[in-house]
C-alpha positions in Angstrom: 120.4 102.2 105.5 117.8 100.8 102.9 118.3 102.0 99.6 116.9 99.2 97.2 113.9 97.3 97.4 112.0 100.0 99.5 108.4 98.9 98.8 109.0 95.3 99.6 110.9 95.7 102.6 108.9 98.5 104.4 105.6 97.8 102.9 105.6 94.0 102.3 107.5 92.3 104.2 106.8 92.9 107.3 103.0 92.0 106.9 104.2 88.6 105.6 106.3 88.2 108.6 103.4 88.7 111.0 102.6 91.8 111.5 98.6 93.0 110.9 98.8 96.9 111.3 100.7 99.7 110.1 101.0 103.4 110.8 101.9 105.8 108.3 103.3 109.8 109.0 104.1 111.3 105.8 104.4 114.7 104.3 102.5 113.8 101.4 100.6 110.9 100.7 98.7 109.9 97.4 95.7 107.5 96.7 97.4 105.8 94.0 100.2 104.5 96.0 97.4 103.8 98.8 95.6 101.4 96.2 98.5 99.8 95.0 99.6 98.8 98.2 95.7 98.1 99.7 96.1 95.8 96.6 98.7 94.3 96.7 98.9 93.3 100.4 94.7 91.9 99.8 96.5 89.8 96.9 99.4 88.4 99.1 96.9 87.8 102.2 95.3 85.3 99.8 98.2 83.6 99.0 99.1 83.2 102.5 95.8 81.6 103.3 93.4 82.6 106.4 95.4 85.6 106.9 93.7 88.8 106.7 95.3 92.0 104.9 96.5 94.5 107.5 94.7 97.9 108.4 96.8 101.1 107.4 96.0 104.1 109.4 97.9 107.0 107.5 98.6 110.9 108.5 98.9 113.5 105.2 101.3 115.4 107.0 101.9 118.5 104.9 97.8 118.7 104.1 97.2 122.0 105.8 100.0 124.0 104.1 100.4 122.4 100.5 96.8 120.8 100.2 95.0 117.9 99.0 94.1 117.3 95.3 91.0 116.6 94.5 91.5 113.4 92.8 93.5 112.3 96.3 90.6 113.4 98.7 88.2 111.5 96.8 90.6 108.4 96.5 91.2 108.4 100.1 87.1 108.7 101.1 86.3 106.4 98.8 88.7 104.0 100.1 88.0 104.6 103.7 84.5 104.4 103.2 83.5 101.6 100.2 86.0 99.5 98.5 88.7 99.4 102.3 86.6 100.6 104.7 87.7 97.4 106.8 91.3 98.3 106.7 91.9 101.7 105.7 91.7 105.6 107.4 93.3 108.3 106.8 93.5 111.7 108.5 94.9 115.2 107.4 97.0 117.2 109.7 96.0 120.7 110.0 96.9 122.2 113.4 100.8 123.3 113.6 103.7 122.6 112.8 103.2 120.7 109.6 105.4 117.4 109.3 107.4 116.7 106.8 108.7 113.4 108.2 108.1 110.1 106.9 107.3 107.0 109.5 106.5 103.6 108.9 105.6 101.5 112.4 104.1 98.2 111.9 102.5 96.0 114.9 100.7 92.7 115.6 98.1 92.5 118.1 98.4 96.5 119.3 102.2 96.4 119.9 104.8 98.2 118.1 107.4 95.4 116.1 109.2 97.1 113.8 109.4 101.1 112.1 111.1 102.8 109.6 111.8 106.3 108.9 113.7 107.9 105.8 112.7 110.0 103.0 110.1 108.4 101.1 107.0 110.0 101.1 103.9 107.1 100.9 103.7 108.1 97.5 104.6 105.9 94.1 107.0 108.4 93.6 108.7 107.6 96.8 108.5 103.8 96.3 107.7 102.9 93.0 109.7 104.6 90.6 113.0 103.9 92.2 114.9 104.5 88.6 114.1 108.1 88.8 115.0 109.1 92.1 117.1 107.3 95.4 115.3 107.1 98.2 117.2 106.2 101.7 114.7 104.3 104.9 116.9 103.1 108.0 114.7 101.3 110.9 114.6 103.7 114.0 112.7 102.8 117.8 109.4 101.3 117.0 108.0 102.7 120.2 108.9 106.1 119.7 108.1 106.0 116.2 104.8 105.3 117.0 104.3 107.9 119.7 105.1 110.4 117.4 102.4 108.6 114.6 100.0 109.5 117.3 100.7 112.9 118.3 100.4 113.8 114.8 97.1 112.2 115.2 95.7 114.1 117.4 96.5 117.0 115.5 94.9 116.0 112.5 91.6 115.8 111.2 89.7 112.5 109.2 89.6 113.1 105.4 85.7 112.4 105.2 85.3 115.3 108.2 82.6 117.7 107.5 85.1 120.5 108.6 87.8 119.2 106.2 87.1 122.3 103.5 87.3 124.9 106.2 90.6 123.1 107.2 92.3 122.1 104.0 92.7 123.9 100.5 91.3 120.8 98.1 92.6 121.8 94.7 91.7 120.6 91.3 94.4 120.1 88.6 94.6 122.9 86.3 96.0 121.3 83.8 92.4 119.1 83.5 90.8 122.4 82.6 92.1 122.0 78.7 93.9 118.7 78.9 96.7 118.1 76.2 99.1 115.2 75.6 99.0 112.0 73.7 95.6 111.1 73.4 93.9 107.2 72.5 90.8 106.0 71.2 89.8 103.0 73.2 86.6 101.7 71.5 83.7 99.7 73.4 82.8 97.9 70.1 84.7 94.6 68.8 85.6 96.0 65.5 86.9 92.6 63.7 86.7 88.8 63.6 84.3 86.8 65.6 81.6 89.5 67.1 82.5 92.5 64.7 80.5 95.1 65.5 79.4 94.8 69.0 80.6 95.1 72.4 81.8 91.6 73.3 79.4 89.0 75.1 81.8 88.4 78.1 84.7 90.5 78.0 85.1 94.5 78.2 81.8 96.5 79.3 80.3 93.1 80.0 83.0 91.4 81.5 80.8 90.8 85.1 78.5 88.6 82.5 81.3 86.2 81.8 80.5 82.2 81.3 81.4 80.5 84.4 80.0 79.2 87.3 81.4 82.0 89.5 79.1 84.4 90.4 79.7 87.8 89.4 79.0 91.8 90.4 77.7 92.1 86.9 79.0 95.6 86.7 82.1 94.6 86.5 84.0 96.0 83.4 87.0 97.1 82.1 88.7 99.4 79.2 89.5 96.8 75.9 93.3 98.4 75.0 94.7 97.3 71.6 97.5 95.2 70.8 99.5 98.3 69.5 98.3 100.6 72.7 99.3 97.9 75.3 103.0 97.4 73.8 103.6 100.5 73.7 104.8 103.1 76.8 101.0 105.2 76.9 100.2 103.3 79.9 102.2 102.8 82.6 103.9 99.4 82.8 101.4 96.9 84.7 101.4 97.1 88.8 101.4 100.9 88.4 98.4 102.3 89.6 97.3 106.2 87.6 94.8 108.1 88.6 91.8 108.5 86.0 89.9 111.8 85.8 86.8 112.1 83.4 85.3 115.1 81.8 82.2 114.8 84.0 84.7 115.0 87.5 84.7 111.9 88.6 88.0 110.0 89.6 89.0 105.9 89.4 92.3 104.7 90.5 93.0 102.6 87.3 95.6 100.0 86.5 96.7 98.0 83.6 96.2 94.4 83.7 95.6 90.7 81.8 98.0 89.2 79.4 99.5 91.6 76.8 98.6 94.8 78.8 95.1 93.9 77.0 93.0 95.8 79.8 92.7 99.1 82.0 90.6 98.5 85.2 89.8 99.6 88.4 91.7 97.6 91.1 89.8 98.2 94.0 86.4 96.7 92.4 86.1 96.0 89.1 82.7 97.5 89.1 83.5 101.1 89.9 84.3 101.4 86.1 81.6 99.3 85.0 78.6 101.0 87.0 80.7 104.5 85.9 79.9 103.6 82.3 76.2 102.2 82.9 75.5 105.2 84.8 76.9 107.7 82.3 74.8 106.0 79.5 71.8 106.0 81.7 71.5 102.4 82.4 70.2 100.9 85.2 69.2 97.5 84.6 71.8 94.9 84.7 72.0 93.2 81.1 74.7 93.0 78.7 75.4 96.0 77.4 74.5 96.4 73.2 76.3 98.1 70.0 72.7 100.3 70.5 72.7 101.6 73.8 76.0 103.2 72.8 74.5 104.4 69.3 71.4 105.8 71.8 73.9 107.6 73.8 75.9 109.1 71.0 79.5 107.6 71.3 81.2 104.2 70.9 84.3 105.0 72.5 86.1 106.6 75.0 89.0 109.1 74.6 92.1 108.9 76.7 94.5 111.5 77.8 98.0 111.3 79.1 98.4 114.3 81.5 101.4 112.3 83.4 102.8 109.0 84.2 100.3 108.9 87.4 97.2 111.1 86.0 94.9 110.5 82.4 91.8 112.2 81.3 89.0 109.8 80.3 86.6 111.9 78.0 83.4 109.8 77.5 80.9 113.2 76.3 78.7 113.3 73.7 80.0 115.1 71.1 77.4 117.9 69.3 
């Protein structure tokens, strides 16, 4: 029985020991624990060299009777569909019984190598944040593990289904409706030393205009965190992937990143936060972005909300 080391063993490892595809049953499943791994296993195919990342196929298991959160359903199309629509799907399962059950079956090359069942849910909660809570995996028959994936298959339906909201209650957070918690002031304007008083020239909302020779997506942005934010415990610690909800409804899978927890972006591409903020302001051209296009638009910064250790509340409105 696995106890420690849960993400590594039954997420990681066996990709790095050959394996290119893995099939995932489980009662609940989220889209931050989706990203992270996506993430993570698109970082270690790199380091292993003309490998590519493995596809993930994953079952919600407990969709039809609990439902899907909004901020997951979007997660999941959006990953299916943009940023991993090479290597990710996911399905809901909405005819009965509902499944509970948690498998893990990896193959190479179509056959089943090696499975997994216990009680982690594919969830960051389940893997994650081990200190909280033990979870227990043991390997079980990789065959039969991965008949049952695709029984449960066949009963389910594809997230970006046009039937999905007659099949599946999709439920927005309440608590979003008047968020309250700790809240930060992230500001979009360098506001001391070299560049006071303007966004910065290559870092921040114009990090995709960077000076280098690579060439960039130059929407590419990210969320400038101070010294005193980043050592501090708002954020989650870096590697942890939170769901970001904004007071217009959209929602980001975020993550905290660079040296000294400097930086909040968006892992998947670092252009779905820059191309979030361009569009909000009404921007379309692609040019650095000025201290006056955010006076035109009526707000330098962006408010952030801690709801949970998994879910914020960006609020980037103009205020009256």
């Amino acid at each position: 029985m696995i106890t420690r080391n849960l993400e590594k063993t039954v997420l990681i490892d066996p990709f790095v020991n050959g394996c290119d595809e893995l099939k995932v049953l489980s009662g609940y499943v989220s889209a931050t624990m989706v990203n992270r791994h996506l993430y993570r296993t698109k970082l270690k195919a790199r380091s292993m060299r003309g490998v590519n990342p493995p596809i993930v196929s994953a079952v919600y298991g407990m969709a039809k009777s609990s439902g899907v959160t909004l901020s997951d359903h979007y997660g999941f199309i959006r990953m299916q569909s943009q940023t991993y629509s090479d290597r990710f799907s996911c399905s809901y399962l909405v005819d009965p019984p509902a499944v509970h059950a948690k498998i893990y079956v990896w193959l190479q090359d179509g056959r089943p190598q090696i499975a997994f069942t216990g009680s982690a849910n594919y969830t960051q909660s389940g893997f994650v944040f081990q200190a909280d809570r033990m979870e227990a995996i043991e390997e079980c028959d990789a065959t039969v593990a991965l008949d049952v994936f695709e029984e449960c298959l066949q009963r389910s339906v594809e997230c970006s289904h046009e039937s999905v909201e007659d099949e599946i209650a999709l439920r927005r957070d309440e608590r979003l409706s008047t968020p309250s918690g700790d809240s930060v002031a992230l500001s979009f304007i360098v506001e001391r030393g070299p560049g006071a008083g303007q966004p910065p020239q290559a870092a921040g909302v114009n990090w995709g205009f960077r000076l280098n020779h690579i060439r960039r997506n130059l929407d590419e942005a990210y969320l400038r965190v101070p010294s005193y934010i980043g050592r501090s415990e708002f954020f989650p610690e870096t590697g942890v992937h939170f769901t970001v909800l904004t007071d217009d409804g959209i929602d980001m899978i975020c993550r905290v990143a660079q040296q000294n927890r400097k930086a909040i972006h968006t892992p998947e591409s670092n252009a779905i936060l820059g191309r979030y903020i361009r569009d909000r302001m009404g921007i379309t051209e692609l040019r650095r972005l000025t201290t006056a296009d955010f006076d035109a638009y009526g707000r330098r910064d962006a408010t952030v909300t801690r709801i949970d250790g998994e879910t914020y509340f960006l609020d980037f409105g103009v205020r009256d």
